[in-house]
ROBAZA-787729 format. One line per field, with one value per residue (C-alpha): residue in one letter; x, y negated, z negated. Coordinates in pm, whole numbers, plus 32768, in hexadecimal, padded with zeros to 4 digits. Last residue first. Layout:
vogu: [a;...]
px: [X;...]
py: [Y;...]
pz: [Z;...]
***
This chain:
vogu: [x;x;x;x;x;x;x;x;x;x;x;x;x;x;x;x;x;x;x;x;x;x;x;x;x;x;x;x;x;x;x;x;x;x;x;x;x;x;x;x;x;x;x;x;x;x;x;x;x;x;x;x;x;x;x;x;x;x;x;x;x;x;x;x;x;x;x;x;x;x;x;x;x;x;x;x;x;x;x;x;x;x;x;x;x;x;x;x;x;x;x;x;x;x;x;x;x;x;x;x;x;x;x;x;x;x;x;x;x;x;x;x;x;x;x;x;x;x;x;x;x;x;x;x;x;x;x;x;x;x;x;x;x;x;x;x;x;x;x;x;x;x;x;x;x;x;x;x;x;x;x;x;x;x;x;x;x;x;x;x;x;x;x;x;x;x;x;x;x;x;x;x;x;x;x;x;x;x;x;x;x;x;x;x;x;x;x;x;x;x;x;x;x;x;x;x;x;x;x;x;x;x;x;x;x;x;x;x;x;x;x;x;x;x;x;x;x;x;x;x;x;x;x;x;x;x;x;x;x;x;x;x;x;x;x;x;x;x;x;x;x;x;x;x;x;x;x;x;x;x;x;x;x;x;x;x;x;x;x;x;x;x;x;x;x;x;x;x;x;x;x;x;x;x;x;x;x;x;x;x;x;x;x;x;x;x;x;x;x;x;x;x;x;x;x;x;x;x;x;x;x;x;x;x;x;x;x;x;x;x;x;x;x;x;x;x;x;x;x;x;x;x;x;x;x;x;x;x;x;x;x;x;x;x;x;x;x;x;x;x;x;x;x;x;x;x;x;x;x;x;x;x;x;x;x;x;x;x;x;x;x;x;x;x;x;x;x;x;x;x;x;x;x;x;x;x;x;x;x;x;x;x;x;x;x;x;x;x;x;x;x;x;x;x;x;x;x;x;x;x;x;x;x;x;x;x;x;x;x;x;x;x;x;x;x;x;x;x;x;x;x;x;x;x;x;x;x;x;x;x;x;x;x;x;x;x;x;x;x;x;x;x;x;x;x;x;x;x;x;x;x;x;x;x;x;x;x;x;x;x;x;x;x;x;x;x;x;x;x;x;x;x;x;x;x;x;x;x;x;x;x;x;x;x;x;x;x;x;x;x;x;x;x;x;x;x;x;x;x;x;x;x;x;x;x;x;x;x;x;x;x;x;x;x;x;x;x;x;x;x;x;x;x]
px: [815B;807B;812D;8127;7FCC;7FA8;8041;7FEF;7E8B;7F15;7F94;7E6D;7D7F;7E70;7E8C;7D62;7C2A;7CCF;7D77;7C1B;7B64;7C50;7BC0;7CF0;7CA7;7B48;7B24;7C88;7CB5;7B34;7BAF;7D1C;7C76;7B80;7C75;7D5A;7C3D;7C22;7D79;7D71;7C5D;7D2D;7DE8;7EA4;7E8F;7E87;7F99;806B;8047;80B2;81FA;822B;81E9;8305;8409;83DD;8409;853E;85CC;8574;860E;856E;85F1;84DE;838E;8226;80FA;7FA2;7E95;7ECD;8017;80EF;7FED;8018;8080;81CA;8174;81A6;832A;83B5;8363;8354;81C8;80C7;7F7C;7E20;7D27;7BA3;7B6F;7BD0;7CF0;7D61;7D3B;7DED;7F00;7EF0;7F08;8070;8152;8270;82D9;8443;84DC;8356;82F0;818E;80D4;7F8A;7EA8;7D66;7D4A;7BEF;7BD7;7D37;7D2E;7BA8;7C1E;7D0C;7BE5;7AEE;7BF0;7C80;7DC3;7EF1;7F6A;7E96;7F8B;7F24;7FE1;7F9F;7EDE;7FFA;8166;8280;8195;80FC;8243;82E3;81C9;8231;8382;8322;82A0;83A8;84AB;8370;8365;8208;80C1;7FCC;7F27;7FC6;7F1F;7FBE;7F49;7FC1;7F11;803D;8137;827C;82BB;81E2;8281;83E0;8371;82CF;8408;84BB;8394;835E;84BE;84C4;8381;840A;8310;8451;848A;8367;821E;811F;8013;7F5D;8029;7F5C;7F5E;7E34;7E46;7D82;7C82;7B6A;7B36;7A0E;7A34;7BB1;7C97;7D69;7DC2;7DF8;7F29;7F53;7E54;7E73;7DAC;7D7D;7BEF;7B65;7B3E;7AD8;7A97;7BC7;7B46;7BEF;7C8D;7B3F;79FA;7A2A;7B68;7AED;7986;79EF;7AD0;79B3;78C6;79E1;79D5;7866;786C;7959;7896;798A;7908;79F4;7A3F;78BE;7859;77A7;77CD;7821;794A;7957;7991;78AE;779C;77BC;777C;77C8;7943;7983;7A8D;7A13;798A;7A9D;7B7D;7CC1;7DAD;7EF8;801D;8070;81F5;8286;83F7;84AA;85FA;8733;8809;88DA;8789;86FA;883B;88AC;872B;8719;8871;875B;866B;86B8;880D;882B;8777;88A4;8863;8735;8633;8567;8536;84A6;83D1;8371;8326;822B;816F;8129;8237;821A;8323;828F;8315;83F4;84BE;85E4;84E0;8448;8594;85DF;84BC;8504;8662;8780;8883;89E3;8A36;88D3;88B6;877D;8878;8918;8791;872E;886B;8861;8709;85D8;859B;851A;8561;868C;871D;86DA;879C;88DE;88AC;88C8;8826;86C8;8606;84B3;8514;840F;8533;85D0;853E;8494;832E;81FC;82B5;81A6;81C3;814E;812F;80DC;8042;8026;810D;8069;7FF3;814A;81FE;835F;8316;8200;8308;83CB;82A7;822B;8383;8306;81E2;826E;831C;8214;8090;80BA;7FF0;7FB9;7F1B;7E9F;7E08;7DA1;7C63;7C56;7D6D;7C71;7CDB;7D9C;7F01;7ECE;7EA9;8017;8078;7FD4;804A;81BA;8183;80D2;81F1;82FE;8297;822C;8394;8410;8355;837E;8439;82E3;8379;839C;8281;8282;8361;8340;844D;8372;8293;8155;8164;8215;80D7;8005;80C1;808F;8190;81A9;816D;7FE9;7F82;7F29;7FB8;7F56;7EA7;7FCA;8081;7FA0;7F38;7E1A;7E37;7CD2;7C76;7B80;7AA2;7A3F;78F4;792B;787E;7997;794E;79ED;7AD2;7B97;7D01;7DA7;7F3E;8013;8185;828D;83CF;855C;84FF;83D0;8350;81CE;80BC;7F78;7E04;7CD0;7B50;7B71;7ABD;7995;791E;77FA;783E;794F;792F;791D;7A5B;7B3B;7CAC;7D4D;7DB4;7E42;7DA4;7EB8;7E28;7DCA;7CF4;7C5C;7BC8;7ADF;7AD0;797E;79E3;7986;7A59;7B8F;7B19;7AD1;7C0C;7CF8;7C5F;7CA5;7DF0;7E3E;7D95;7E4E;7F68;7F6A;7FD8;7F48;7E17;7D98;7BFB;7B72;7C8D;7D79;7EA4;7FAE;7F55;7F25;7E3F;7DF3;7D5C;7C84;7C46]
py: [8C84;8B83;8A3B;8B12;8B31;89B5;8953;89F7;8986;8842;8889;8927;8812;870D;87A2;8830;87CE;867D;8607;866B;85AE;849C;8483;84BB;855F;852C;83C5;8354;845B;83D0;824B;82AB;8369;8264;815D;820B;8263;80EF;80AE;81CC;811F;7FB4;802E;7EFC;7DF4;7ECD;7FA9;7E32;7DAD;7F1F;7EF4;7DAD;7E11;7F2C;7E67;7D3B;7E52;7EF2;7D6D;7D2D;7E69;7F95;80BC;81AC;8149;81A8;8168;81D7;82C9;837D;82FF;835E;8401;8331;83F7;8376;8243;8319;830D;8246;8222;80BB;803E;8001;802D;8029;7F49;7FF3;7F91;811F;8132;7FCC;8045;8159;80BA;7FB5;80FF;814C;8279;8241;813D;80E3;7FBF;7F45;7EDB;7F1C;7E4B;7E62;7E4D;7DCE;7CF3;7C6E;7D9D;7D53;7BDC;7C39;7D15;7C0E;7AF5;7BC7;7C59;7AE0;7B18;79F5;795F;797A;7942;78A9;78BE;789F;7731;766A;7743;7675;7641;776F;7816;7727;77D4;7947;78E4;781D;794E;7A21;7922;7919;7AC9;7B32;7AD8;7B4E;7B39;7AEB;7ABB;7ACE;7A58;7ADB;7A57;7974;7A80;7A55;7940;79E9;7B28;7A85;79C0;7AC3;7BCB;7B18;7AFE;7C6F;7CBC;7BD7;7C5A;7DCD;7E3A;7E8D;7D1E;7C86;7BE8;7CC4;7D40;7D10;7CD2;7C79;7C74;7C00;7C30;7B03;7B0F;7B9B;7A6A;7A51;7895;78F4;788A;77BC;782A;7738;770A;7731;77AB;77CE;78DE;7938;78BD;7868;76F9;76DD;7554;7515;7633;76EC;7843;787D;781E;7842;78FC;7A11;79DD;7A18;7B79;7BD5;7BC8;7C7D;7DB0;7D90;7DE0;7EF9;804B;8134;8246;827A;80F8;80D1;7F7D;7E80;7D10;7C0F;7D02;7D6F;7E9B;7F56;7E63;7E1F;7F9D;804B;7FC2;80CE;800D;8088;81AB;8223;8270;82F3;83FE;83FB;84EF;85C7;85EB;86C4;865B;877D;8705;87D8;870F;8691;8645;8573;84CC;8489;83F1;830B;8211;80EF;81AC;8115;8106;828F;82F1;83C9;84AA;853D;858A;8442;8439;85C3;8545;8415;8503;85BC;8481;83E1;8466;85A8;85C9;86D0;865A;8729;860E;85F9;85BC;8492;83F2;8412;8344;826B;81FC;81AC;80E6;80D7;81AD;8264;82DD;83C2;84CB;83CF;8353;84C3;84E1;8379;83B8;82DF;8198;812B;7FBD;7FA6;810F;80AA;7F39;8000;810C;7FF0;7F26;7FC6;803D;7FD4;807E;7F87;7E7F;7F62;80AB;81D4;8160;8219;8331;83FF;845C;85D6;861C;8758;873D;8860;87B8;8697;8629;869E;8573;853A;85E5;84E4;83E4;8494;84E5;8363;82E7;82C4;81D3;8093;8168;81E7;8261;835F;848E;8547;86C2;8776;8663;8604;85FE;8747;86D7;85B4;844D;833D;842C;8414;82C7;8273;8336;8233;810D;8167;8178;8018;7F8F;8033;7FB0;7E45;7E20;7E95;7D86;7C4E;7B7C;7BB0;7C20;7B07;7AB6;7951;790B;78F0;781C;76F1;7720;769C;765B;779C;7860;77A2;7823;799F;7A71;7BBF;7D33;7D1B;7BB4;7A87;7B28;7A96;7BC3;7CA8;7BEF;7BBC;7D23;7E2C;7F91;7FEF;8145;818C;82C8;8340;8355;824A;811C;8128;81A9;80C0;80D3;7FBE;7FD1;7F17;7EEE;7E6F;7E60;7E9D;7E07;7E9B;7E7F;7F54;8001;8055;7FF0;807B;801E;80EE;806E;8092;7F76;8013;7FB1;8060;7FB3;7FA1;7F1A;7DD3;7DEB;7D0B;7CDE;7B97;7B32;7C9E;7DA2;7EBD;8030;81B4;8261;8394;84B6;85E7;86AE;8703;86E9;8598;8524;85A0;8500;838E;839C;840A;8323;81C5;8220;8253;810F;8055;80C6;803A;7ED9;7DFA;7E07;7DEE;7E99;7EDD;7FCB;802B;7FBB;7FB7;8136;8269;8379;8480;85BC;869F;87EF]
pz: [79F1;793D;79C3;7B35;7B59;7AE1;7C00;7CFE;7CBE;7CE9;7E2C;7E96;7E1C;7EB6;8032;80EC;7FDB;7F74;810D;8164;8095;80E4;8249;8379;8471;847F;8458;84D1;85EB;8675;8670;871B;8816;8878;8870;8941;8A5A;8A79;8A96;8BB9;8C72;8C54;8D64;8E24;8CE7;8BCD;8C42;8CB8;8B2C;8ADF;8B7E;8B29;89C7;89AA;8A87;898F;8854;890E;8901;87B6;871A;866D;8720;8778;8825;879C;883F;87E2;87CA;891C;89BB;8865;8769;861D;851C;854F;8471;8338;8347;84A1;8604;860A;8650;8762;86B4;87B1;86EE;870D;85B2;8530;85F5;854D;83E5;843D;84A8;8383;8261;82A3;822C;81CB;825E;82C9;83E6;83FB;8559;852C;865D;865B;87C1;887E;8750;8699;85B5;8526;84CE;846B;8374;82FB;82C4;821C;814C;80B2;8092;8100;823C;8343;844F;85AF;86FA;887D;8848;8821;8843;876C;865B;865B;8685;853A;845A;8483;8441;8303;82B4;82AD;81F1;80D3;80B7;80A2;812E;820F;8371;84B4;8605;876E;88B2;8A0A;8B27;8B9C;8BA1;8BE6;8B15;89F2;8A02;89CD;88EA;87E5;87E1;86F7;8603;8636;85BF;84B6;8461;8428;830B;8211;8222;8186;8204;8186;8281;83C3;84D0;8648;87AE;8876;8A09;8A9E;8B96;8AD5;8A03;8B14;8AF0;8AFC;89F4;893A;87D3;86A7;8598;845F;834E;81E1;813B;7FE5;7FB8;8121;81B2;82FA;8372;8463;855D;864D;8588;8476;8528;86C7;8691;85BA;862E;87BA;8737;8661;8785;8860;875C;8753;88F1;8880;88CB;8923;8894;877A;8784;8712;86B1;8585;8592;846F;83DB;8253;82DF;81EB;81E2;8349;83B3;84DE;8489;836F;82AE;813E;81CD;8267;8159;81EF;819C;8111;81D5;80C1;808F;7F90;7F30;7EB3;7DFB;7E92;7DA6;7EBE;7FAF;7E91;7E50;7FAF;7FEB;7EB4;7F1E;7F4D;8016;817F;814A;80D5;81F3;8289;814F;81C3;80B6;80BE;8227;820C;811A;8204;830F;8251;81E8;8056;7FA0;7E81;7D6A;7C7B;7AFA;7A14;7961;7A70;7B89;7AE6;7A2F;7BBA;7C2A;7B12;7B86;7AB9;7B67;7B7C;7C8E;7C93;7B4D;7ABF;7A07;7933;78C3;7840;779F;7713;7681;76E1;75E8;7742;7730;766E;76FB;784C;7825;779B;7897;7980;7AAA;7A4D;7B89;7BFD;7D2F;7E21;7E5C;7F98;8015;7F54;7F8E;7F1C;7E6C;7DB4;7C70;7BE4;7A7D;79CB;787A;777C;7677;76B8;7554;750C;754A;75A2;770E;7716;774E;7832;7916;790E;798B;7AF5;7AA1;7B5C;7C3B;7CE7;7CB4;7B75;7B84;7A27;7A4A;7939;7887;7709;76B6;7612;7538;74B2;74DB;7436;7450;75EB;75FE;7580;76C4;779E;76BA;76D6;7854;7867;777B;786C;798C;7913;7833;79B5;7A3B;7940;7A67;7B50;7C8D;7D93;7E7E;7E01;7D21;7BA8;7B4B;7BBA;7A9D;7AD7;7C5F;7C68;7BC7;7CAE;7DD8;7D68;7C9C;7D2B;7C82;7C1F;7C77;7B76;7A74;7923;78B9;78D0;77EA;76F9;76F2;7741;77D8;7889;7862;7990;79CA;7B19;7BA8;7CCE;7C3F;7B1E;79D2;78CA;7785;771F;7658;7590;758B;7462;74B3;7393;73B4;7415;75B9;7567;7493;748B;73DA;73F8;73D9;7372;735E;74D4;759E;7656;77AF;785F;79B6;7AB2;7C12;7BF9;7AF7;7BD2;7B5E;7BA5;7A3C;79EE;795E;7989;7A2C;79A0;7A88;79E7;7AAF;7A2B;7B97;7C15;7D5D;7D9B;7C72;7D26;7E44;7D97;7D00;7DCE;7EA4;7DCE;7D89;7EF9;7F57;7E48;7EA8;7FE9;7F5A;7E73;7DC4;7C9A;7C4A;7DB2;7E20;7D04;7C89;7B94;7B88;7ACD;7B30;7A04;7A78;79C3;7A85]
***
C-alpha cells in the first residue's frame, strides 16, 4: 500500500503539539510493515533534520495560485532514520518561522505584532500554500508513485481532498483526515466564503455546503469532498457527534450529527521506546527504573537531581526554559507529595481551574508541592508565576521546552494533574503511566481511558472546588495507604506498554480501516 502522511509536524523534525507524535508513528509502523510511506512537512527555521539523510533537491518546482499571485515552492527529498521517505515543502515564509503554528518571544521582540503564542497572521495563506504544494507534487512524479491512501493530520491539511479532487493525478486516491482537536482556535476556518474562495480558489458550491454560521470550515470542505473523517479516541468521536457539544467544538458537533457525518474514532497508541524509562537514552532521564515492577528508587534519584540541579539552583541554564520559583523539601524528598502539569498553557487544558485550585491545597497541606511545565497563553502564565511568588519553596514553573527538562517535570511527581475542559485524546497521561506518575484528570474525550481507581483518577464536573475535594482526597490515599498508590503505578505503567503500543493501534485498527477503504473505492 503507498501511503502519503501529511503534516505540519512530525516528531524529531518540527514540533509542536501531539501531532507530531501521531504523524511520526503512522509513519514509522506503516513503514515497518512493509508499507511504501511518504511524510510530506514545511521547512521552517526550527526544523531539525538529525534524523534525515540521503537528501535530493527536485530538479522540478511548482507554482501555485494563491491569494490572486503565483507561489513558487521547492521541494527536498530525504529518507528519514525510521525507513520512511520525506518530501520536504520549501518557502520563504515557512522558513522564517521560528515555531510551527505560534510565534515565539523572539519573534515579538522583532516585530511586536507578532505575539507570543498567537497564531502566525500568514496561517491560513500557510494552510492552503502547503496543501496547494502537496497536490502540485503529484503532477512532478510518476502515476505509479502516486498514493492510494492520503491522510491529512488536522485542520491545517483538511482541504487536501478537495484539491486533489480537481486533479486527476489522484483520481485513484482516497483520503482520510483525522480530527486532532475540534474545539476553539484549532478550526483553521475562513471567516467568509468571500475570504475561502480567495484563498482556496475552491468552488462556491463546495464552500456553501462547508458553513458553520458564517464560517467555512475545512473539516467540512473535508467530509463534503469524499474524505473518511476519523478522530483520535472513541469517546471523543462520540463527543464530536452529539449536538449538546456544540460550545466545545465551535458550532461543529450539531452539524456533524445533522448531516449524519460518521466520525471514526481510533484511540492513538503510544511509542514506548522513545520514553521507555529502563533506558536513559530513550527517556532522556539521568536514572533508569521499572514502574511495571515497582522499582522506583531511579524515579526518586531523578526527583533529588531535578530539584538538586534544575528547580534549586541559581546556576542552571537550559535552552527554552525559564524558571520561577524553588521547592523546599525533605533531606529523603520522600516526604512531600509532588503534583505536577506538563503541557501547553492555554485554556482548553483547564489551568484556570488548576491554578484556582493550587492555594487551597497548599494551605491545607504543607507537604504538597506542585510543578508546572510549558508555555502557552501570556494571562496563564503569569498565573502560574504569581503562586511561586506568593507560595516560596511549594511552587516552580519551567516555563518553556526543553524535553530533558519537561520529562523530568513529570517523572519527578508522585502525580499529573489533567484538568482540561475537552481533549481528545491525550498523550501526557500516558506519558506519566509510563514514568511511574499516577494521572488524576477530568473525565472527558481521550482522557477516559484512564482506568478510574486502578490506572488513575478521574472526577466529573470540572470546577475548582470538586478539583480541591479530588486532590485532598488522594493527598490523604497516599498518606494512610500508600500500598494501593503503589499498585496504581504499576498498573498504569503495564496498561501503557502493552495496552496501548502503536503497533498495535496499526495492525488492530488503521490497517483494517484502510483496507476498508480501498475495498470499497473499487466496489
Amino acid at each position: 500500500m503507498k501511503i502519503w502522511i501529511v503534516s505540519m509536524e512530525c516528531a524529531g523534525i518540527a514540533e509542536a503539539g501531539g501531532v507530531k507524535n501521531v504523524s511520526f508513528s503512522l509513519c514509522k509502523e506503516f513503514s515497518d510493515l512493509k508499507h511504501k510511506v511518504t511524510l510530506f512537512i514545511p521547512v521552517y527555521k526550527c526544523t531539525c533534520l538529525d534524523s534525515l539523510f540521503e537528501f535530493n533537491t527536485v530538479e522540478t518546482a511548482a507554482e501555485v495560485e494563491l491569494c490572486g499571485r503565483k507561489e513558487k515552492i521547492t521541494y527536498t527529498t530525504a529518507k528519514s532514520t525510521s525507513n520512511f521517505d520525506v518530501v520536504l515543502i520549501n518557502h520563504p515564509l515557512f522558513a522564517e518561522k521560528e515555531a510551527v503554528y505560534t510565534y515565539t518571544e523572539n519573534e515579538e521582540k522583532q516585530n511586536p505584532n507578532h505575539k507570543k503564542g498567537c497564531g502566525h497572521l500568514d496561517g491560513l495563506f500557510l494552510d492552503v500554500l502547503f496543501q496547494k504544494a502537496v497536490c502540485a507534487y503529484g503532477s512532478l512524479i510518476p502515476r505509479s508513485d502516486i498514493p492510494e491512501i492520503l491522510h491529512c493530520q488536522d485542520a491545517s491539511t483538511a482541504m487536501l481532498p478537495a484539491f486533489i479532487a480537481n486533479s486527476k493525478n489522484f483520481k485513484k486516491t482516497n483520503s482520510v483526515v483525522t480530527i486532532h482537536n475540534a474545539g476553539p482556535f484549532y478550526h483553521h476556518s475562513f471567516t467568509s466564503i468571500g475570504e475561502a474562495a480567495w484563498y482556496t480558489g475552491l468552488s462556491t458550491p463546495v464552500l456553501e455546503k462547508s458553513m458553520n454560521g458564517r464560517a467555512v470550515e475545512p473539516f467540512l470542505i473535508a467530509a463534503n469532498s469524499g474524505a473518511y473523517l476519523t478522530t483520535v479516541s472513541e469517546d471523543y468521536a462520540r463527543e464530536l457527534t452529539d449536538p449538546a457539544n456544540a460550545e466545545a467544538t465551535e458550532g461543529l458537533a450539531p452539524i456533524f450529527a445533522a448531516r449524519h457525518i460518521e466520525i471514526k474514532g481510533i484511540t492513538n497508541g503510544f511509542d514506548f521506546d522513545r520514553y521507555n524509562p529502563t533506558s536513559k537514552d530513550a527517556s532522556k532521564l539521568p536514572f533508569e527504573f521499572e514502574p511495571e515492577k515497582n522499582d522506583l528508587e531511579g524515579k526518586l534519584k531523578c526527583r533529588k537531581f531535578f530539584i538538586q540541579n534544575i528547580v534549586n539552583t541559581d546556576n542552571f541554564k537550559a535552552e527554552g526554559i525559564k524558571k520561577y520559583g524553588k521547592l523546599e523539601c525533605s533531606s529523603e524528598y520522600t516526604k512531600e507529595i509532588f503534583f505536577a502539569y506538563h503541557g501547553r498553557i492555554t485554556t482548553q487544558k483547564g489551568l484556570a481551574v488548576l491554578t484556582a485550585a493550587v492555594p487551597a491545597i497548599l494551605e491545607n497541606y504543607p507537604d504538597a508541592r506542585f510543578i508546572f511545565a510549558g508555555q502557552g497563553e501570556p494571562r496563564l502564565e503569569i498565573d502560574i508565576v504569581r503562586l511561586c511568588e506568593k507560595y516560596p519553596g511549594r511552587v516552580c514553573f519551567m516555563n518553556g521546552y526543553n524535553q530533558t527538562v519537561v520529562r523530568l517535570a513529570t517523572a519527578v511527581a508522585d502525580f499529573i494533574v489533567l484538568p482540561s475542559y475537552f481533549e481528545p485524546c491525550g498523550l501526557e497521561d500516558f506519558i506519566a503511566q509510563v514514568y511511574g506518575t499516577v494521572p488524576i484528570a477530568h473525565r472527558t474525550g481521550g482522557l477516559n481511558k484512564i482506568d478510574d481507581g486502578r490506572t488513575g483518577f478521574l472526577y466529573d464536573s470540572n470546577t475548582a472546588g470538586v478539583l480541591i475535594a479530588k486532590l485532598s482526597e488522594i493527598i490523604m490515599l497516599k498518606t494512610l495507604r500508600p500500598s494501593q498508590i503503589a499498585r496504581m503505578v504499576k498498573s498504569g505503567a503495564y496498561s501503557v506498554h502493552h495496552e496501548y503500543l502503536w503497533k498495535t493501534v496499526i495492525q488492530k485498527k488503521y490497517l483494517p480501516f484502510f483496507k476498508e477503504i480501498l475495498k470499497n473505492s473499487k466496489e
